[in-house]
C-alpha positions in Angstrom: 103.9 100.4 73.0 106.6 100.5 75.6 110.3 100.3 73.9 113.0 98.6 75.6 115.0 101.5 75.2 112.2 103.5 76.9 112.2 100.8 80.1 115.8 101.2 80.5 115.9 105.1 81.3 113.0 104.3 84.0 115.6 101.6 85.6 118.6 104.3 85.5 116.8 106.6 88.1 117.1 105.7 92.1 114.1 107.8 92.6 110.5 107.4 90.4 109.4 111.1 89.7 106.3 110.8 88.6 106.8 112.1 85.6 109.3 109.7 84.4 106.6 107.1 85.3 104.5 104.8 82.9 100.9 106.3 82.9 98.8 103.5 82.9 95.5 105.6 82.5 97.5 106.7 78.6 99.1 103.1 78.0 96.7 100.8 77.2 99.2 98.5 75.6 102.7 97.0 77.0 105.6 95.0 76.0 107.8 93.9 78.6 110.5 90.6 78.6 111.6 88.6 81.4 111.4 84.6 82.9 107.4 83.2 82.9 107.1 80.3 86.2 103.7 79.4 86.8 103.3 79.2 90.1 100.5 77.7 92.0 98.3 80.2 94.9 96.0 79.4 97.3 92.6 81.1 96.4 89.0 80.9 98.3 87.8 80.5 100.8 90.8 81.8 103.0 93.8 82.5 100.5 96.0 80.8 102.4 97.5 77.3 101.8 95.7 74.5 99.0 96.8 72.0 101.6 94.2 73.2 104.4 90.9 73.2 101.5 91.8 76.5 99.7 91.2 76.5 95.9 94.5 75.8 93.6 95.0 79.2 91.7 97.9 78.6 89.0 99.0 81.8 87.7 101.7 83.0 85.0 104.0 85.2 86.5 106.5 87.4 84.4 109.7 88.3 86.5 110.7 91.7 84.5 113.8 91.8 82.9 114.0 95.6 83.9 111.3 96.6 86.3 109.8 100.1 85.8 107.6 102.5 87.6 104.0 103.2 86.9 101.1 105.7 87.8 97.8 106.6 86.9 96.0 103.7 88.8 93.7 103.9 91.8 95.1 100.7 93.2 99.0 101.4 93.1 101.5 104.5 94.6 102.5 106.8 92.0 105.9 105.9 91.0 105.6 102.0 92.5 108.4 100.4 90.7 107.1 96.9 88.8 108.7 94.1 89.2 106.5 91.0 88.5 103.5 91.0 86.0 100.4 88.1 86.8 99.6 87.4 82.6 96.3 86.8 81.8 96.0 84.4 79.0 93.5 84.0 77.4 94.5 82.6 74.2 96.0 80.1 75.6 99.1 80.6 74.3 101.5 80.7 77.1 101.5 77.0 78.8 103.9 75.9 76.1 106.8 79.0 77.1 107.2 78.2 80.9 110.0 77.9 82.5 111.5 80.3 79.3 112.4 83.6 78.8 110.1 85.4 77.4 108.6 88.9 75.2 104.8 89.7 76.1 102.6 92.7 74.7 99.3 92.6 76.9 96.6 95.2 76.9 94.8 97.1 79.8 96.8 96.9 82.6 95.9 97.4 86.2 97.2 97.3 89.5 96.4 94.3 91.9 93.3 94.6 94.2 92.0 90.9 94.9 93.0 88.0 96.8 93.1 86.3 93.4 95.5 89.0 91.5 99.5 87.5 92.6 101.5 90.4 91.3 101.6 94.5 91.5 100.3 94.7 88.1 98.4 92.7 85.9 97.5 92.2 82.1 95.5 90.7 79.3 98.2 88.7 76.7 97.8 89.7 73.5 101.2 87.8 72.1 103.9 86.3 73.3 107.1 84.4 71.7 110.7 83.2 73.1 113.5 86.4 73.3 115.5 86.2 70.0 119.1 85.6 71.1 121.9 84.6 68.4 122.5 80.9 67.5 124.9 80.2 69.5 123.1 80.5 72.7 123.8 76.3 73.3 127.5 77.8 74.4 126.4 78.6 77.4 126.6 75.1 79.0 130.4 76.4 79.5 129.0 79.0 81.9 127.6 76.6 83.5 130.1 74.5 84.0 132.6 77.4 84.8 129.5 78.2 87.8 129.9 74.7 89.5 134.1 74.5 88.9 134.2 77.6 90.7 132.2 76.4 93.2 134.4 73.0 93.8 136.9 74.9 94.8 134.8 77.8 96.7 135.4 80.6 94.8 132.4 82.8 95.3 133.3 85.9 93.8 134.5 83.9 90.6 131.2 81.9 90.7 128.9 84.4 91.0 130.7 86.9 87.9 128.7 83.8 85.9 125.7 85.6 86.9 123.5 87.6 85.5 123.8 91.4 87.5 120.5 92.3 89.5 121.6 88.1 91.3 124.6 88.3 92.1 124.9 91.5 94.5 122.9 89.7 97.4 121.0 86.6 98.3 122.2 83.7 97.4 123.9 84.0 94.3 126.0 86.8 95.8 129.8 86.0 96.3 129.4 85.8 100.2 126.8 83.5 100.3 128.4 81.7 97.7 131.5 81.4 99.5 130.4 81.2 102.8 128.4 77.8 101.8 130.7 76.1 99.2 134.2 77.3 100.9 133.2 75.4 104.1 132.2 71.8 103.0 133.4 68.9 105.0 133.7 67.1 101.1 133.6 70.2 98.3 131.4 69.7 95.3 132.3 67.9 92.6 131.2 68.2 89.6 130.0 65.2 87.9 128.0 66.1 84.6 126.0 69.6 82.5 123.4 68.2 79.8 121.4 70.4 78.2 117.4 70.2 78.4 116.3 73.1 75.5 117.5 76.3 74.1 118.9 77.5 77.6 118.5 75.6 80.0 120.9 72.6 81.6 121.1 70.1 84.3 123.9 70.1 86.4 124.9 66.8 88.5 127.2 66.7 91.3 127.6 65.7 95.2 129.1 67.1 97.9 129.3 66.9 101.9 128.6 69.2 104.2 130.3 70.0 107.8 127.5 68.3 109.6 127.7 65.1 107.5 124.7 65.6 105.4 125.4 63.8 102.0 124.1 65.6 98.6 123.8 63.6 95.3 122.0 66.4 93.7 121.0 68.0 90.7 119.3 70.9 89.5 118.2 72.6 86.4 120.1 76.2 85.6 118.5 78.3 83.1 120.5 80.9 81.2 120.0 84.1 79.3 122.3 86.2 77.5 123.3 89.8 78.7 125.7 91.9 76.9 126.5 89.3 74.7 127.2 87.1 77.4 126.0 83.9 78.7 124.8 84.3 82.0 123.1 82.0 85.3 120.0 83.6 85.6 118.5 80.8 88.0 118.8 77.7 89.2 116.2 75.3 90.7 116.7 72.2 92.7 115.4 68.8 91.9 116.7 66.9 94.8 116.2 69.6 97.7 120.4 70.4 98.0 
């Protein structure tokens, strides 16, 4: 079995050397942690789009925590770093811990090969249960709240130290993007409400105006997890499309 510990020296290299790879071909067994979605694909006939005939293909995805390199497969590049892993579940036990973040041991991995396999590497679950994080975990609604405050004034850089690390560098969580949206609002966000939905995650309510006129009464669900003892955005999805 795969330590954390063990996952996090992988991460510290900038280079995978093959040797400091996971060897699939000698693993049969893995535990990794990170956020399962379940996503829908498009499957046969042409793997494409369900909307022009294509067969719905749900899948549960685990976004890795720390991604880590692998060899020892025919179907991926000695020292391809991981990143996402498509679960195979067939216990049934994972429909109840979307949306969460979560710790998986699965057996026989392998790379992808198939229009139907959705992520670089993928596994049979064996068990899987929420990531233990102390008690207080509920105290994060502040960070959430600190996250949109920032924001109403369009402080980026501010906003996005409520991030969790591997977000807020680039993309849109980064403090440019951040900025560059929120500081140049005809009418800044306000703020209106945070109510938490489970263990860690929240809905956030608030409005705002942007320079071509466009008028947001939105809201979206931000999920959080703790790094470092600290409680951290680690994403946020929109329910009214702003």
């Amino acid at each position: 079995m795969i330590k954390t510990t063990l996952v996090l020296v992988f991460t510290a290299a900038i280079s995978w050397p093959a040797a400091a790879c996971l060897d699939l071909s000698k693993q049969p067994e893995i535990s990794a942690s990170g956020d399962l979605s379940r996503p829908m694909f498009a499957g046969p006939p042409n793997y494409e789009d369900v909307r022009k005939g294509d067969t719905p293909e749900p899948s549960y995805i685990l976004t890795l925590d720390l991604p880590f390199c692998v060899t020892g497969d025919d179907f991926l590049e000695d020292g391809q770093t991981i990143d996402r892993i498509q679960l195979i579940d067939q216990k049934g036990i994972l429909a109840k811990l979307v949306g969460e973040a979560v710790e998986v041991r699965g057996n026989d991995p392998f790379g992808e090969h198939t229009g139907h396999h959705h992520a670089p590497l993928l596994m049979t679950v064996v068990s899987a249960s929420l990531n233990e994080e102390p008690a207080d975990v509920s105290l994060a609604q502040t960070t959430v709240e600190a996250f949109y405050l920032y924001l109403e004034t369009g402080d980026g850089a501010s906003a996005a130290m409520n991030v969790i690390p591997e977000k807020r560098g680039k993309g849109p969580f980064s403090a440019v993007a951040l900025t560059d949206f929120y500081g140049d609002l005809k009418r800044p966000l306000k703020l209106l409400e945070v109510t938490q939905l489970s263990r860690n995650r929240y809905r956030a309510r608030y409005e705002f105006e942007t320079r071509k006129g466009k008028v947001c009464n939105g809201s979206s669900v931000v999920t959080t997890k703790q790094v470092d003892g600290l409680n951290l955005v680690s994403s946020i999805k929109s329910e009214s499309g702003c």
